[in-house]
mmJSON file of the N, C-alpha and C atoms, coordinates in Angstrom:
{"data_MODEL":{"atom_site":{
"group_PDB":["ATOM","ATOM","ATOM","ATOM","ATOM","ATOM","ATOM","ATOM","ATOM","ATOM","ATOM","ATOM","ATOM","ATOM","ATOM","ATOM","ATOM","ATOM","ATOM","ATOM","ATOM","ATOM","ATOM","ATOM","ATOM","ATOM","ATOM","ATOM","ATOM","ATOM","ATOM","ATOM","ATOM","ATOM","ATOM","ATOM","ATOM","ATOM","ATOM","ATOM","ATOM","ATOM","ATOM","ATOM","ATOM","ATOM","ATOM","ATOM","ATOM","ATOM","ATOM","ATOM","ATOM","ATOM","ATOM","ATOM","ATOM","ATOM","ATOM","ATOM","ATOM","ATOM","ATOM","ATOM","ATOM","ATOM","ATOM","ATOM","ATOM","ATOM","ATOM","ATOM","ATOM","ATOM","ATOM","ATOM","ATOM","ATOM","ATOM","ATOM","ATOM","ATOM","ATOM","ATOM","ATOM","ATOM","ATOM","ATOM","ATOM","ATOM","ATOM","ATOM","ATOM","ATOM","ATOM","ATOM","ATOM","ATOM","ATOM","ATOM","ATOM","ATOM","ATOM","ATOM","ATOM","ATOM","ATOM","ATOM","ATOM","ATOM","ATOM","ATOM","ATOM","ATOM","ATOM","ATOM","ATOM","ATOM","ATOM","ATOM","ATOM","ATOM","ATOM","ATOM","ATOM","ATOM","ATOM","ATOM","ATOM","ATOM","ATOM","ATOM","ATOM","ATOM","ATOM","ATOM","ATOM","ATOM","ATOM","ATOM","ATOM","ATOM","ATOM","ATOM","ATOM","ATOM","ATOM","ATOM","ATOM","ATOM","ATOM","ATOM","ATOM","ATOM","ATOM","ATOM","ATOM","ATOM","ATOM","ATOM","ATOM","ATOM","ATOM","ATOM","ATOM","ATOM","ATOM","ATOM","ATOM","ATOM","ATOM","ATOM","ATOM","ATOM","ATOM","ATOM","ATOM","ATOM","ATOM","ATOM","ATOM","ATOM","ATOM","ATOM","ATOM","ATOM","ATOM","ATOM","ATOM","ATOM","ATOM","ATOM","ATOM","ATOM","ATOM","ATOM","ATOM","ATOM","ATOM","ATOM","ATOM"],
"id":[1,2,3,4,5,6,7,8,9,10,11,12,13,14,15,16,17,18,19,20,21,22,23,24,25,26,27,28,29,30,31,32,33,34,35,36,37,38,39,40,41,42,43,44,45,46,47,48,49,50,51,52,53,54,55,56,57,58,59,60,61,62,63,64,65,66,67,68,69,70,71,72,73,74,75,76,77,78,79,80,81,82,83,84,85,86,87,88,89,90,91,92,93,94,95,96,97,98,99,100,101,102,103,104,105,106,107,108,109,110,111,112,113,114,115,116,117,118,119,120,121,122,123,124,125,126,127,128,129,130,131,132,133,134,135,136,137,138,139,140,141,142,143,144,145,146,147,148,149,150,151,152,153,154,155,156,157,158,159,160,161,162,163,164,165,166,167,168,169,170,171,172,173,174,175,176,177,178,179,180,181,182,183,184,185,186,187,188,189,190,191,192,193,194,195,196,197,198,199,200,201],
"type_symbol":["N","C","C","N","C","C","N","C","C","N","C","C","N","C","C","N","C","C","N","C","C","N","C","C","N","C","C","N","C","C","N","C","C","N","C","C","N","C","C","N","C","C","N","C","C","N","C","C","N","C","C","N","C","C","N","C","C","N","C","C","N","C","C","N","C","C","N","C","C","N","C","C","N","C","C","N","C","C","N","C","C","N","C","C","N","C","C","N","C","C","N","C","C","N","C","C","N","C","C","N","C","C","N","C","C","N","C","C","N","C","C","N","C","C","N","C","C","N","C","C","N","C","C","N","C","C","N","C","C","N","C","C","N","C","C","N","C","C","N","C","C","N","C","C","N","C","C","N","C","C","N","C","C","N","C","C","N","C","C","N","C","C","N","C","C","N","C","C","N","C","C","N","C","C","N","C","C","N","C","C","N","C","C","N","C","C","N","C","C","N","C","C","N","C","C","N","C","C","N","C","C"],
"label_atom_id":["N","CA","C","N","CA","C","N","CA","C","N","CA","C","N","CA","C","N","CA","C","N","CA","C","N","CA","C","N","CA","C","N","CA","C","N","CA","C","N","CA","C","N","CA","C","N","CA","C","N","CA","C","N","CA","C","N","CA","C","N","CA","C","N","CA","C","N","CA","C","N","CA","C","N","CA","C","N","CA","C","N","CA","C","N","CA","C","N","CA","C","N","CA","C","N","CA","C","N","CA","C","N","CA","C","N","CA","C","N","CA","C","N","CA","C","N","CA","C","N","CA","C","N","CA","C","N","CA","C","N","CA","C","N","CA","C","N","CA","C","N","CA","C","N","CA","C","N","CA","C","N","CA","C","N","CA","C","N","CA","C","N","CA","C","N","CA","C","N","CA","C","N","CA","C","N","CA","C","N","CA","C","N","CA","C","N","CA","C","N","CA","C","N","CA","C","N","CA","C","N","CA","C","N","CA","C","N","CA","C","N","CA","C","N","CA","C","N","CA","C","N","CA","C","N","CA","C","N","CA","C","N","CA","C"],
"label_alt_id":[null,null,null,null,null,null,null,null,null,null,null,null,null,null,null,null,null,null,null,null,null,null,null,null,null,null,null,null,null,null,null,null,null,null,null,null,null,null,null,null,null,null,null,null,null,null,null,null,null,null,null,null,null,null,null,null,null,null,null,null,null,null,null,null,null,null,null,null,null,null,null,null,null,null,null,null,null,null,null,null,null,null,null,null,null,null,null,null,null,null,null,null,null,null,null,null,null,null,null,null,null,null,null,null,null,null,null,null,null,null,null,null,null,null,null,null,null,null,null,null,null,null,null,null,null,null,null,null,null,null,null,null,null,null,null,null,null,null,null,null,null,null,null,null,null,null,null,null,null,null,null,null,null,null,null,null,null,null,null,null,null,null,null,null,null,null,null,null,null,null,null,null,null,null,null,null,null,null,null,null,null,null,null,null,null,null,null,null,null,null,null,null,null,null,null,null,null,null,null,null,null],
"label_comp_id":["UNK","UNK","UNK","UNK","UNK","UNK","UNK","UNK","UNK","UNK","UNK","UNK","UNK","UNK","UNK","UNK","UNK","UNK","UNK","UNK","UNK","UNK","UNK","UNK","UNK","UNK","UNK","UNK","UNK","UNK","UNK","UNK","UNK","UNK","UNK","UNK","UNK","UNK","UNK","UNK","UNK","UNK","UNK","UNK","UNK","UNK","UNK","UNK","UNK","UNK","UNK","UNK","UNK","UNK","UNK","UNK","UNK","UNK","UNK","UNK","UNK","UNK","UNK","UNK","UNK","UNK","UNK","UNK","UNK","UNK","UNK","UNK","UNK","UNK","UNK","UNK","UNK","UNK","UNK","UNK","UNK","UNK","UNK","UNK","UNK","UNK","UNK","UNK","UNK","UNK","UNK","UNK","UNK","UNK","UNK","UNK","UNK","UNK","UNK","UNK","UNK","UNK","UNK","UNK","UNK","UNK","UNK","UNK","UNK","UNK","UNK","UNK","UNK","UNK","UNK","UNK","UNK","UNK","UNK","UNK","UNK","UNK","UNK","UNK","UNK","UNK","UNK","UNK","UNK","UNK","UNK","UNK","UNK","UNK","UNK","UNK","UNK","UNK","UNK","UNK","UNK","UNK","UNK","UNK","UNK","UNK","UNK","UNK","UNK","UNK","UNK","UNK","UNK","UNK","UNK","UNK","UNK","UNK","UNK","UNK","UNK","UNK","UNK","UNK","UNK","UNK","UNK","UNK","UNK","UNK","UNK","UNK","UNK","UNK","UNK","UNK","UNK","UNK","UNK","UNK","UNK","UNK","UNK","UNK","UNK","UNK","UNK","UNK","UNK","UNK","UNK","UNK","UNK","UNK","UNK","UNK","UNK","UNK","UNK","UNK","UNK"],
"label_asym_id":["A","A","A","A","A","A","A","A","A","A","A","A","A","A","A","A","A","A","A","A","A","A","A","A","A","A","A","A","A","A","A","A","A","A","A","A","A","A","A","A","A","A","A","A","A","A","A","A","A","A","A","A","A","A","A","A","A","A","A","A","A","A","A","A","A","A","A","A","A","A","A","A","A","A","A","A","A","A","A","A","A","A","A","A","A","A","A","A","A","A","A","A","A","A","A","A","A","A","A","A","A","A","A","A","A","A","A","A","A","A","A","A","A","A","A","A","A","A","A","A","A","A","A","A","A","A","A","A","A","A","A","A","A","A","A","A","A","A","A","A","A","A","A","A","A","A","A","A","A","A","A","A","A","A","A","A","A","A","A","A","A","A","A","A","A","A","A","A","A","A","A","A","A","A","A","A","A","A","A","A","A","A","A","A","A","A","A","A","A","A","A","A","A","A","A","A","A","A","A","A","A"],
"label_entity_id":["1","1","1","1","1","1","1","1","1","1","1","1","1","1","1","1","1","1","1","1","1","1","1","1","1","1","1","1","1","1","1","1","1","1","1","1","1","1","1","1","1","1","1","1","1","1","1","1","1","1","1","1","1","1","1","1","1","1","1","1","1","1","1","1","1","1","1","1","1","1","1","1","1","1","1","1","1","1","1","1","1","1","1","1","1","1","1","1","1","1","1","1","1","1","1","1","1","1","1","1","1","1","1","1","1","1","1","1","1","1","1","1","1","1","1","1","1","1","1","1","1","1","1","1","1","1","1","1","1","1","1","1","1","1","1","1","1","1","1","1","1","1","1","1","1","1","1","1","1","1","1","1","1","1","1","1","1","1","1","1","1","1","1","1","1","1","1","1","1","1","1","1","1","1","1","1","1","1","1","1","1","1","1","1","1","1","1","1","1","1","1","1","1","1","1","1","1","1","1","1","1"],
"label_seq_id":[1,1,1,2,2,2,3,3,3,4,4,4,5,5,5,6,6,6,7,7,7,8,8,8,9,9,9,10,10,10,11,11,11,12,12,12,13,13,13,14,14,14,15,15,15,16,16,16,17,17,17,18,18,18,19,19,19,20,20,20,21,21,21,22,22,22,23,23,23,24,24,24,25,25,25,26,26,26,27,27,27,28,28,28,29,29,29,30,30,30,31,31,31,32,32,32,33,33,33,34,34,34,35,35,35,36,36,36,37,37,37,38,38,38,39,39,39,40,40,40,41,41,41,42,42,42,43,43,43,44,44,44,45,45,45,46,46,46,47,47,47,48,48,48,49,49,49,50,50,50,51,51,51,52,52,52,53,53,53,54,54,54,55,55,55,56,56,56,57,57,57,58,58,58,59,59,59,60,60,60,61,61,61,62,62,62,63,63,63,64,64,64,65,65,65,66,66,66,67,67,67],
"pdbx_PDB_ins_code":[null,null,null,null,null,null,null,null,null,null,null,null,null,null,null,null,null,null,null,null,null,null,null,null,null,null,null,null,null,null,null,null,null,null,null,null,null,null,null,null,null,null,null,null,null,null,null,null,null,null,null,null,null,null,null,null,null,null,null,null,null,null,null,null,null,null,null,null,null,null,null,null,null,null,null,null,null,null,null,null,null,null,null,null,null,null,null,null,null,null,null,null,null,null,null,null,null,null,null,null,null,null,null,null,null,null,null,null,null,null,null,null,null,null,null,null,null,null,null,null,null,null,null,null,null,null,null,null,null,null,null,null,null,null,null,null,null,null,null,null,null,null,null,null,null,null,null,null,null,null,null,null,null,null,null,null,null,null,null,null,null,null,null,null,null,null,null,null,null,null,null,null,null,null,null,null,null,null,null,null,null,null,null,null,null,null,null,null,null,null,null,null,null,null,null,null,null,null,null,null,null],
"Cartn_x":[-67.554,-66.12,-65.836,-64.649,-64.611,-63.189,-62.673,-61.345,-60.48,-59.42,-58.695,-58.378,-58.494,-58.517,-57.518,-57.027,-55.52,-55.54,-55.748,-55.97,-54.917,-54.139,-52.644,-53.176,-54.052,-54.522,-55.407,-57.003,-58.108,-59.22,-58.87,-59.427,-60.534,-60.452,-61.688,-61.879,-62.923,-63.815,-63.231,-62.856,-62.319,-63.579,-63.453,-63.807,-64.026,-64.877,-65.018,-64.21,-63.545,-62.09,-60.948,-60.783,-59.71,-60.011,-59.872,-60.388,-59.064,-58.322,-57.059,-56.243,-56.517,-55.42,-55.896,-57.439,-58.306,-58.54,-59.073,-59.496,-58.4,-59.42,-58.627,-58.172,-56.578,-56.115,-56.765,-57.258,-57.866,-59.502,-60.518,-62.164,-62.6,-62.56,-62.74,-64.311,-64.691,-66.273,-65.641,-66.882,-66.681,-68.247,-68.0,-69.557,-69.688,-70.519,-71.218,-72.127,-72.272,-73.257,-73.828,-75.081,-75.416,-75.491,-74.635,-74.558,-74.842,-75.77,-76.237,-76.634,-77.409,-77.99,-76.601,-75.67,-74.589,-73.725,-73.283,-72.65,-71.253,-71.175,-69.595,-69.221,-67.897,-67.289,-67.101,-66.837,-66.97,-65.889,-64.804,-63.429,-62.515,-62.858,-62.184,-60.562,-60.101,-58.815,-58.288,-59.116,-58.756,-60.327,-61.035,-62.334,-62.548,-61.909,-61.822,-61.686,-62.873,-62.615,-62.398,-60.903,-60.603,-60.353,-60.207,-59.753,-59.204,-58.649,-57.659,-58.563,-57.923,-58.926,-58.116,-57.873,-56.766,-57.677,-58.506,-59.238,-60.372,-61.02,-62.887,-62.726,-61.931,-61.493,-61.908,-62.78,-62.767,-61.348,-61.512,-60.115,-61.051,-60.337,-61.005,-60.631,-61.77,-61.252,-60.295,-59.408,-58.353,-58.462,-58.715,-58.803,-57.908,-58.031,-57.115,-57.455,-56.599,-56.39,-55.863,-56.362,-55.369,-54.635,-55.438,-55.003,-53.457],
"Cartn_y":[6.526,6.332,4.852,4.724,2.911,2.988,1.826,1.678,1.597,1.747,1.504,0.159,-0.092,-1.094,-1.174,-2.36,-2.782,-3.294,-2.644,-2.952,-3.801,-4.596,-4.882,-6.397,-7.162,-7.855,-8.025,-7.31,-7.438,-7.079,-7.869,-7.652,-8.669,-9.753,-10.738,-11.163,-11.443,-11.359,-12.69,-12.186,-12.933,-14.16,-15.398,-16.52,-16.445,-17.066,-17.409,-18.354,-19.064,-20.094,-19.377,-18.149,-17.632,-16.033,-15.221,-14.093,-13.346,-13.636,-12.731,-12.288,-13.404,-13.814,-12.64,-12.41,-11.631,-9.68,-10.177,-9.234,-8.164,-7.331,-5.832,-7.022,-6.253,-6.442,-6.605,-5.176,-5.298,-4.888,-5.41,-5.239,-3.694,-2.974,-1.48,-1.164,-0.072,0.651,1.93,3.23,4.394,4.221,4.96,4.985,6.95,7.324,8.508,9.17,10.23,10.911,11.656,12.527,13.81,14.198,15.991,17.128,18.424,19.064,20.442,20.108,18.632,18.564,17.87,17.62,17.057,15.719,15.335,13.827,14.06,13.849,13.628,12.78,12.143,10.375,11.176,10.302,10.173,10.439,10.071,10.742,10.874,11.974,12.918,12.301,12.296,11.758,10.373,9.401,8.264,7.768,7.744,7.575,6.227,5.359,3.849,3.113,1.674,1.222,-0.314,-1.254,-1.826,-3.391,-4.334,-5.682,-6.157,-7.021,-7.953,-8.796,-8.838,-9.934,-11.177,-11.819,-13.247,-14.169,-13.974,-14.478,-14.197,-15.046,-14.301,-14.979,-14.553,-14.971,-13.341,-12.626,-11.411,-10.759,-9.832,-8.65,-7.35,-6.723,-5.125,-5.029,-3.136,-2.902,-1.785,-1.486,-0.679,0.865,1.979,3.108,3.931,3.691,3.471,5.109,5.692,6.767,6.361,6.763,6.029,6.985,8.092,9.719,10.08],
"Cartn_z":[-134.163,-134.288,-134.503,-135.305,-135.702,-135.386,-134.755,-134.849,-136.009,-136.032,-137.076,-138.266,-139.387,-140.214,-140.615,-140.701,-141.042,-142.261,-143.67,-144.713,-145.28,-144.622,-145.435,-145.054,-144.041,-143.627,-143.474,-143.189,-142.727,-144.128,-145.058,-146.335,-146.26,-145.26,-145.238,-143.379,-143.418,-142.418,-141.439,-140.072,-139.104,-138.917,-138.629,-137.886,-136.783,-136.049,-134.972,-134.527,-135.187,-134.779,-134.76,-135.849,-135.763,-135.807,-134.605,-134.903,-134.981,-134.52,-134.813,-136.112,-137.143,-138.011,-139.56,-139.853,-140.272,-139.621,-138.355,-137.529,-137.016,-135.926,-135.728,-134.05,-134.071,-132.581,-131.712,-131.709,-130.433,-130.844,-130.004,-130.377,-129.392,-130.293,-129.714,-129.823,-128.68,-129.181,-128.963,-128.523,-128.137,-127.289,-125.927,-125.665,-125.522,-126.283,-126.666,-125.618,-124.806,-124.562,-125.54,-124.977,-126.18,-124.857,-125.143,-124.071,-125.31,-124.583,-125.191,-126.719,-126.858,-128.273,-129.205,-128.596,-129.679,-129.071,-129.904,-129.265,-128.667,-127.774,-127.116,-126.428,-126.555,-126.011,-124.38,-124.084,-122.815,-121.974,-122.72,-122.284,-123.951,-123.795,-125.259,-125.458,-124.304,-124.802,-125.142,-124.546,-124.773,-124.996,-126.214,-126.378,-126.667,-127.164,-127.507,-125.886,-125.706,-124.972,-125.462,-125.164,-126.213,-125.325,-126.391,-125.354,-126.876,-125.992,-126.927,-127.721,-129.059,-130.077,-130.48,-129.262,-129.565,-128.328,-127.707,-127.028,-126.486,-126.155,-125.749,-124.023,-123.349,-122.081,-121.449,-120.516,-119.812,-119.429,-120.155,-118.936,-118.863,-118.472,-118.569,-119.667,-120.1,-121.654,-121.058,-121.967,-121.876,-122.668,-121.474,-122.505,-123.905,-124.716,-126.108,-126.725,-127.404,-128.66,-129.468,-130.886,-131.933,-132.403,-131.925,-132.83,-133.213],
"occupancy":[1.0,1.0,1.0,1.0,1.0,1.0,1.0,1.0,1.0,1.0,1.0,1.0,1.0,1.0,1.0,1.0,1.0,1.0,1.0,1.0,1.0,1.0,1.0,1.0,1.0,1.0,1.0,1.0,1.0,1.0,1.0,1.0,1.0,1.0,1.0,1.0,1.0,1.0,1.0,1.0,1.0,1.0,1.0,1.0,1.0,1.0,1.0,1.0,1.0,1.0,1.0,1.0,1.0,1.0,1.0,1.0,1.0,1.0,1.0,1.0,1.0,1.0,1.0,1.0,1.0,1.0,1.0,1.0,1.0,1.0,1.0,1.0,1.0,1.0,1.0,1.0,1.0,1.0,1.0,1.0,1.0,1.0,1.0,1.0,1.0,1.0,1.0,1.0,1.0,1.0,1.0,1.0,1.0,1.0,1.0,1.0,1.0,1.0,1.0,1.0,1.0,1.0,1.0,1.0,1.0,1.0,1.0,1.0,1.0,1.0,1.0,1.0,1.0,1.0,1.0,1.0,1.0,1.0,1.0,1.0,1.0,1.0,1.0,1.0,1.0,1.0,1.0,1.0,1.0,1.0,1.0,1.0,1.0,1.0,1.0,1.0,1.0,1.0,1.0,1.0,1.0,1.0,1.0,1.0,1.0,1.0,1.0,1.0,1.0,1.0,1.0,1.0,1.0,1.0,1.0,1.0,1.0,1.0,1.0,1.0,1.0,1.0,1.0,1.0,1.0,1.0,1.0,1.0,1.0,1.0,1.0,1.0,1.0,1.0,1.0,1.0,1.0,1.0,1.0,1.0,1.0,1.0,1.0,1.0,1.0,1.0,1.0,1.0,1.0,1.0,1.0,1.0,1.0,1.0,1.0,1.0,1.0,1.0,1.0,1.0,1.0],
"B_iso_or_equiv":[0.0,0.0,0.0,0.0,0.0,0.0,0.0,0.0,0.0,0.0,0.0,0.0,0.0,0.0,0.0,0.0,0.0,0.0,0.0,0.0,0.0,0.0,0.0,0.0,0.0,0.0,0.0,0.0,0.0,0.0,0.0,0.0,0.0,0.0,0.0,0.0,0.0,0.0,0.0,0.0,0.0,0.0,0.0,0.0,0.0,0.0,0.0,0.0,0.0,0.0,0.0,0.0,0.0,0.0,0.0,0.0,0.0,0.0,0.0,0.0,0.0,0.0,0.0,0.0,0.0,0.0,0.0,0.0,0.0,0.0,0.0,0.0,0.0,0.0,0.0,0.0,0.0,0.0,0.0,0.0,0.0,0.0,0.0,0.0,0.0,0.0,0.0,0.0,0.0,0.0,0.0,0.0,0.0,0.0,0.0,0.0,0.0,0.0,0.0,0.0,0.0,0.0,0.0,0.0,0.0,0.0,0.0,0.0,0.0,0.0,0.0,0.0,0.0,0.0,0.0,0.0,0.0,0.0,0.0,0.0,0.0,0.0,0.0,0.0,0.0,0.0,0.0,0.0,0.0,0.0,0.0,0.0,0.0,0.0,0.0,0.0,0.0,0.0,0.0,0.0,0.0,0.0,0.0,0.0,0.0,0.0,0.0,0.0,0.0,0.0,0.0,0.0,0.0,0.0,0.0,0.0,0.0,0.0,0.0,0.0,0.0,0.0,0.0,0.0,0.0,0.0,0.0,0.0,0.0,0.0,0.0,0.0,0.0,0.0,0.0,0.0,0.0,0.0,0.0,0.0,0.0,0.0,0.0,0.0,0.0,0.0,0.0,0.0,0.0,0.0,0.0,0.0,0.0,0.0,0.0,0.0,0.0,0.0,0.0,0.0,0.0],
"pdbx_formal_charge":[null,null,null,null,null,null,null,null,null,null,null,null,null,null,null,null,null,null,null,null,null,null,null,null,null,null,null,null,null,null,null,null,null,null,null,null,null,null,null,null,null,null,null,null,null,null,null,null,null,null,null,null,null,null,null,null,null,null,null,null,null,null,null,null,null,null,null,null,null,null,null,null,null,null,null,null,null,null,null,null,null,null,null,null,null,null,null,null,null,null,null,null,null,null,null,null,null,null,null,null,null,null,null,null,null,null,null,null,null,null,null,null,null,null,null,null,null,null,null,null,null,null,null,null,null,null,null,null,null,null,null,null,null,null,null,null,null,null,null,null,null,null,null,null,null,null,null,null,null,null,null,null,null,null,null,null,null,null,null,null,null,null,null,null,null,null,null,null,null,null,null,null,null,null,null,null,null,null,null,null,null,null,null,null,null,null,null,null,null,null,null,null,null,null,null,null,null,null,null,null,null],
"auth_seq_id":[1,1,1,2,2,2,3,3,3,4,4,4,5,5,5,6,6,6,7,7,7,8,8,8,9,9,9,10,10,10,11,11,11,12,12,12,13,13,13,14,14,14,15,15,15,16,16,16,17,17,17,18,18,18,19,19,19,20,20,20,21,21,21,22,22,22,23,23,23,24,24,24,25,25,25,26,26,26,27,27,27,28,28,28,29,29,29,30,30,30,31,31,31,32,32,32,33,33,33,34,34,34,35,35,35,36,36,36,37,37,37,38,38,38,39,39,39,40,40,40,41,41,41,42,42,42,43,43,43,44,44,44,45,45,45,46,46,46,47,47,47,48,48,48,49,49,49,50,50,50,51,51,51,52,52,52,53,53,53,54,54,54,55,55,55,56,56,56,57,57,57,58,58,58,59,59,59,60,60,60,61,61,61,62,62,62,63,63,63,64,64,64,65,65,65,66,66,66,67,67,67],
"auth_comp_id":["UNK","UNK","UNK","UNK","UNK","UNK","UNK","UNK","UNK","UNK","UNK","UNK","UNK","UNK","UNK","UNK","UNK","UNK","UNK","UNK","UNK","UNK","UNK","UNK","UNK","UNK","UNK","UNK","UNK","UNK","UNK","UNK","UNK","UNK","UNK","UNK","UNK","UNK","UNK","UNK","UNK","UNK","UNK","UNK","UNK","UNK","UNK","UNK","UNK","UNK","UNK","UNK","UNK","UNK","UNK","UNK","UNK","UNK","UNK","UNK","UNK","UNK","UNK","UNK","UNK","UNK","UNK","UNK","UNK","UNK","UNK","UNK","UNK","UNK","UNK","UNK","UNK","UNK","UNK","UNK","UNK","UNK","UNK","UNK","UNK","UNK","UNK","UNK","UNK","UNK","UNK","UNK","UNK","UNK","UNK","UNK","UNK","UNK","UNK","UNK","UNK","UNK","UNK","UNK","UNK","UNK","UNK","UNK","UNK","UNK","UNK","UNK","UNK","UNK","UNK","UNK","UNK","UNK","UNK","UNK","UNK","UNK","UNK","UNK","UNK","UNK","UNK","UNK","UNK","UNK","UNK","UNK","UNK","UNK","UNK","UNK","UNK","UNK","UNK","UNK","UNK","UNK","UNK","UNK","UNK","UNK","UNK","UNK","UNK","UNK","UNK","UNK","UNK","UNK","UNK","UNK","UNK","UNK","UNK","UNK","UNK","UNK","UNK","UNK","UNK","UNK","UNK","UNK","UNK","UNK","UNK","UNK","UNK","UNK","UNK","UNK","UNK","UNK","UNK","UNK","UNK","UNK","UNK","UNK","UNK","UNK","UNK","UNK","UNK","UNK","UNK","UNK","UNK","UNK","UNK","UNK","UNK","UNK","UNK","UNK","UNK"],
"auth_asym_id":["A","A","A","A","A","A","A","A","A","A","A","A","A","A","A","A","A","A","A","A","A","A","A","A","A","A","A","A","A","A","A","A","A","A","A","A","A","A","A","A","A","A","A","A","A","A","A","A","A","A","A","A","A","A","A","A","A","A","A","A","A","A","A","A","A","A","A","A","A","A","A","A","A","A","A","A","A","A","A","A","A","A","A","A","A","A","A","A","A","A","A","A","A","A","A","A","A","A","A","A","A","A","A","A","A","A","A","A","A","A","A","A","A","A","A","A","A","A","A","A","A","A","A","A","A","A","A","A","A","A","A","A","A","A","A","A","A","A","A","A","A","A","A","A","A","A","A","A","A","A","A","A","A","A","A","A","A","A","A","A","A","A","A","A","A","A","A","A","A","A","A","A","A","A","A","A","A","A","A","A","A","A","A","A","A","A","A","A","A","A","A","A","A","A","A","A","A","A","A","A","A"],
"auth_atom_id":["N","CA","C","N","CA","C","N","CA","C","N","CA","C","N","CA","C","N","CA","C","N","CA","C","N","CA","C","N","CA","C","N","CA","C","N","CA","C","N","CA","C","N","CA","C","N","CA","C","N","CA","C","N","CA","C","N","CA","C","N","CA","C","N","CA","C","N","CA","C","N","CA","C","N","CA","C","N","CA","C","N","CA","C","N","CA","C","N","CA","C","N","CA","C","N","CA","C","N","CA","C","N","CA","C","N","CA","C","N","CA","C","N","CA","C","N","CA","C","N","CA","C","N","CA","C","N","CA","C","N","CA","C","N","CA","C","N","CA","C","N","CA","C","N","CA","C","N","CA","C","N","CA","C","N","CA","C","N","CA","C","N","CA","C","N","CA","C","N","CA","C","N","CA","C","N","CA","C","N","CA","C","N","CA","C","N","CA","C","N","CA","C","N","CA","C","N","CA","C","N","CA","C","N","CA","C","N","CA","C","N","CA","C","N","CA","C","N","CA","C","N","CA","C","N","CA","C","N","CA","C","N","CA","C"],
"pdbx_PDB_model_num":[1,1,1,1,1,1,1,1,1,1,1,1,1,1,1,1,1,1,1,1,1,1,1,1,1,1,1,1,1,1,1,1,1,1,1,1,1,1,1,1,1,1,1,1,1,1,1,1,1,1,1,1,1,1,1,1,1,1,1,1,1,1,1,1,1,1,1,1,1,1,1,1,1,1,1,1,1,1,1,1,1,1,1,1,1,1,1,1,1,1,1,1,1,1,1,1,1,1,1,1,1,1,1,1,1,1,1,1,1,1,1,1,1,1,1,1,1,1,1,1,1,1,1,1,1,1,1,1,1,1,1,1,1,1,1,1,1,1,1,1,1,1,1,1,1,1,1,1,1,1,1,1,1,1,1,1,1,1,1,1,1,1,1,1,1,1,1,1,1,1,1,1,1,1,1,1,1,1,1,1,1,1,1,1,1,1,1,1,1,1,1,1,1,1,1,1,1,1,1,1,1]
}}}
């Protein structure tokens, strides 16, 4: 699963000086089990675990749906 791309803006590749201005909001993953031979997120409803992409300062990630 990939987060969402903001094609109206994110047509070139964020900086490490400026990750916001390029980049996705927020820096999302999904973390995956395999149950009974097949892949499933970990919490179906809110499968994105996300943090803000305006700073590389720790918070928690925030459980996200984009659906």
């Amino acid at each position: 699963l990939l987060n969402p791309i903001d094609w109206t803006r994110q047509h070139f590749s964020p900086t490490p000086e400026d990750a916001a201005t390029n980049g996705s909001v927020e820096e999302c993953f999904t973390v995956v089990r395999v149950e009974d031979g097949a892949f499933a997120t970990v919490d179906p409803a809110d499968p994105f675990l996300c943090w803000p992409n305006d700073t590389f300062d720790y918070s928690e990630p925030v459980a996200t749906n984009f659906g």
